[in-house]
N, C-alpha and C positions, 0 to 999 in steps of 0.2 A: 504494500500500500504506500502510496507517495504522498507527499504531502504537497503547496502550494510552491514550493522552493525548490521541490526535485530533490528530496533530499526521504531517503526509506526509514520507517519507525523503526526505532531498536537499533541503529547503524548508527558508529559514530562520525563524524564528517572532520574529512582534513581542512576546511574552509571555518569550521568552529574553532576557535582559541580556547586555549584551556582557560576556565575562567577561577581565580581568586578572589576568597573574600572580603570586599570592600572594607577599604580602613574607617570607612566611618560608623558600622557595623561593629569594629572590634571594640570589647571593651577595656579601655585602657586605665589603668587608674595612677596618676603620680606619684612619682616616689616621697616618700614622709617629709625627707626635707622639701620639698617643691609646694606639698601641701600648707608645713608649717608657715612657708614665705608669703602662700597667698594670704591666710590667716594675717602675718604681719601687716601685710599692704594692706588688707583690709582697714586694719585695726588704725592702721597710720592715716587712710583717707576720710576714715568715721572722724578720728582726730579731729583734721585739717576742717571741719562740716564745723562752724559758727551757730550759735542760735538761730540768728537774723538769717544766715541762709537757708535753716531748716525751715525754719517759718517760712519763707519765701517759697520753699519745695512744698511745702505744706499747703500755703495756698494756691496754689497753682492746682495741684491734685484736687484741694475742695471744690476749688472751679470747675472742673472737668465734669467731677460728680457731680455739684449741682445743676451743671446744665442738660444731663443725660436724667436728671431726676426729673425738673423741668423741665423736656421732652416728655416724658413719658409717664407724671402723673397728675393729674386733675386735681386733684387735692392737695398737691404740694407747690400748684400754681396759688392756688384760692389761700394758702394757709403765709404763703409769700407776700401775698396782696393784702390780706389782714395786717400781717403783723408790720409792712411797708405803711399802711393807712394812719399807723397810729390809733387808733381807735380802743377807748378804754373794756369799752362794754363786747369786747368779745372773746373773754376768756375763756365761755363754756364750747365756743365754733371753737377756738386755738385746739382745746383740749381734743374735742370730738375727731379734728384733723390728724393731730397728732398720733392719737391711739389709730386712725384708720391707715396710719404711715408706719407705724410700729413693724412692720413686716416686709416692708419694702429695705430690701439689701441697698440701695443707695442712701436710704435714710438713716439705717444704720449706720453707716460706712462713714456720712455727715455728723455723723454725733460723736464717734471716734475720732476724725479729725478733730471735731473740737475738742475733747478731753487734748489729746496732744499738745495742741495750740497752747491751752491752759497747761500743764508740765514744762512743756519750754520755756514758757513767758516763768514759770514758778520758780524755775531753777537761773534764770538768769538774777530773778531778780535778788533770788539765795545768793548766787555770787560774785553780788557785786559789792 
């Protein structure tokens, strides 16, 4: 039986390369010191990271989220537009938004950047 190449099942072809397995396939793992070095650089570039530039990385990210949050939820428009209004008398709508956001992953994910935001700001002003 031939195939579409002219080449018979079960026969091997002097036209195929013996094929090896692709090095991106293999699993390589660095040697201990190579390991520990990354670990240092790591440690040195965490270093080198400022408050003020965390924060900046930090808002940047919140930005990201809030606008994918604002894309895609009705309630976190309206809960936006409240709390942008100023408006005294609508703390029981904030609330009712809030718990109906409680389960949205980007809202989470907004509320940990802010815990963050507040640690950094804590510790800078620990250190100064």
């Amino acid at each position: 039986m031939k195939t579409g190449m002219g080449l018979k099942l079960g026969q091997p072809s002097d036209a195929a390369p013996d094929l090896e397995p692709s090095p991106l396939f293999l699993k390589v793992s660095p040697p201990a010191n190579e390991a520990a070095s990354l670990g240092t650089r790591l440690s040195q570039l965490l270093a080198q990271e400022t408050p003020d530039t965390l924060l900046d990385r930090l808002g940047e990210f919140k930005r990201t989220v809030e606008d994918a949050l604002r894309r895609s939820s009705s309630a976190y428009q309206i809960l936006r537009q409240l709390e942008n209004s100023g408006l005294k008398d609508c703390a029981r709508c904030t609330r009712e938004l809030e718990s109906r956001l409680a389960g949205n992953p980007h809202y989470v994910v907004l509320a940990k950047i802010a815990e963050a935001e507040r640690a950094v700001r804590e510790l800078t002003t620990t250190h100064i």
